[in-house]
N, C-alpha and C positions, 0 to 999 in steps of 0.2 A: 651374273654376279651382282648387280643392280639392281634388281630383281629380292635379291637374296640379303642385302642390306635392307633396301628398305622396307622388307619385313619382320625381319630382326628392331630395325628403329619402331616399328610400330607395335611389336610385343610389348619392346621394354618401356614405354610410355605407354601404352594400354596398364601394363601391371603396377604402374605409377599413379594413373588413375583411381587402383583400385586399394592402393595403398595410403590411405587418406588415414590420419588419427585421429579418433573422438575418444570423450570425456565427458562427463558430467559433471554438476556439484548439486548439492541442495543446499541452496541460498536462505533457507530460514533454519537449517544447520549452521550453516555461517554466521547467520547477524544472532543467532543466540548466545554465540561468544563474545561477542562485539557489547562492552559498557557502554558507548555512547550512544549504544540502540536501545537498549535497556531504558538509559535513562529519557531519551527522547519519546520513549513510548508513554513512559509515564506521567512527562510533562504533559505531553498530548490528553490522555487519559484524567490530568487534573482540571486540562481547561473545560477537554466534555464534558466531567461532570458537572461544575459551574456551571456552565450554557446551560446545561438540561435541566439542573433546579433552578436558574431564573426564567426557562419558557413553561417548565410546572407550576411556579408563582404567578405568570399571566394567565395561562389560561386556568389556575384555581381562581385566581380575581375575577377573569370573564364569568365562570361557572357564580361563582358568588353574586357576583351585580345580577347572572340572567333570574337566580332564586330569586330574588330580592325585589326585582322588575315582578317577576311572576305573581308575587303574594301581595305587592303593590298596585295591579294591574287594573282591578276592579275600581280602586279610591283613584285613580289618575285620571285627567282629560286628555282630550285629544294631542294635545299639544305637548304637554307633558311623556304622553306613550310615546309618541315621536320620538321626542328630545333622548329619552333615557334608549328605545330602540338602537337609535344613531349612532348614544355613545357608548353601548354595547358592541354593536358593530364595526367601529371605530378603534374600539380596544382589540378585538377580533384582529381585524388587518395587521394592527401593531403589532399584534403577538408574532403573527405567522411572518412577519416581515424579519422580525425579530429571530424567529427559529429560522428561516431562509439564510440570512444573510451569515448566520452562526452554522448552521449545517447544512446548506445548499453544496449544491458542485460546487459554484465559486466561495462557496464559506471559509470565515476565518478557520475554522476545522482545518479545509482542506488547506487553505495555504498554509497554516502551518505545520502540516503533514512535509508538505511540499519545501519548507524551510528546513526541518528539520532532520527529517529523514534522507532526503537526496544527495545530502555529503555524503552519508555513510554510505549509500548506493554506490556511489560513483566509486566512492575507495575502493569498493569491493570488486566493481569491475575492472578499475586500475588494474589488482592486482591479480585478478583472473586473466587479464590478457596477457602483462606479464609473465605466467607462469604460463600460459598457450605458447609462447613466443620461446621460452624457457625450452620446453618439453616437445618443442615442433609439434603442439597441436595443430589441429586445421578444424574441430569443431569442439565447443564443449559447450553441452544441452544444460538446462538449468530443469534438476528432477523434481523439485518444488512447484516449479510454474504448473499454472494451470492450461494455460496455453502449450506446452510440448511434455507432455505425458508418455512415460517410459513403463512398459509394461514387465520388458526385464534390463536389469544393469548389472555386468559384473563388477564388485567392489574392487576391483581391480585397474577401473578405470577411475573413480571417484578422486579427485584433488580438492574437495573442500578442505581436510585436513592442510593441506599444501598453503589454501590461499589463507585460514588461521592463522598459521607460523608465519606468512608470508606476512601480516597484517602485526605480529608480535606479540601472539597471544597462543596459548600453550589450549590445542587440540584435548578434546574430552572433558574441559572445564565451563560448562555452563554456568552463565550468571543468571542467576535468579534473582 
């Protein structure tokens, strides 16, 4: 009899095992509803451009001083090729310091990626777990990421809609 329960215990936990709920969303379906992504994008998008025509204005200046060096090169002495070589090369470093420190890894770019972006991240997973917790999920895959790629999903699993409404924003309304 003993025997006979605790294989019975081990079916119904085996089928428990295999009774696990998944889900997915696609999270750049999601943040396209989302205004505050909208606009953070753009913010972002304004200071890039900025950055990238003040590091086209250095190095068009370096290109201009090297012309200028060049067609000057003959009439200079020693001293003078120097001098202007230097502060060619000098202007050179700055630039690239300059493009570094603006689009580097740790560039103002990225930190403010990183400021501005990460609230709305984090909302989003807020209420993704939320609704996991809701729905007795036990996984839900993100079908956007590049890193866990879904070759098939039935939209029957899909809660991005879920985490929209969840977030207070009416599903199928992209902000452009």
């Amino acid at each position: 009899m003993k025997k006979y329960l605790f294989i019975a215990f081990l079916l119904c936990t085996s089928f428990g095992a295999f009774a696990q709920k998944f889900a997915y969303v696609d999270s750049e379906y999601i943040l396209k509803h989302l205004p505050e992504y909208k606009s953070a994008l753009s913010q972002l998008d304004v200071a890039s451009k900025q950055w990238q025509q003040q590091v086209d204005q250095n190095f068009s200046e370096i290109d201009r001083m090297y012309k200028a060096y060049q067609a000057d090169q003959v009439l200079l002495t020693d001293d003078m090729r120097k001098r202007r070589e230097n502060e060619i090369i000098e202007k050179e470093k700055q630039a690239k310091e300059f493009q570094r420190s603006k689009f580097g890894p740790d560039g103002d770019l990225f930190q403010s990626r990183v400021k501005l972006i990460k609230p709305i991240q984090d909302k989003v997973a807020e209420a993704i777990k939320q609704i996991a917790k809701s729905k007795y999920l036990d996984f839900i895959f993100d079908k956007s990421s590049e890193a866990t790629m879904m070759i098939y999903a039935s939209s029957s699993y899909d809660v991005s809609n879920d985490v929209i409404v969840k977030l207070g924003y009416k599903p199928g309304t992209v902000n452009n």
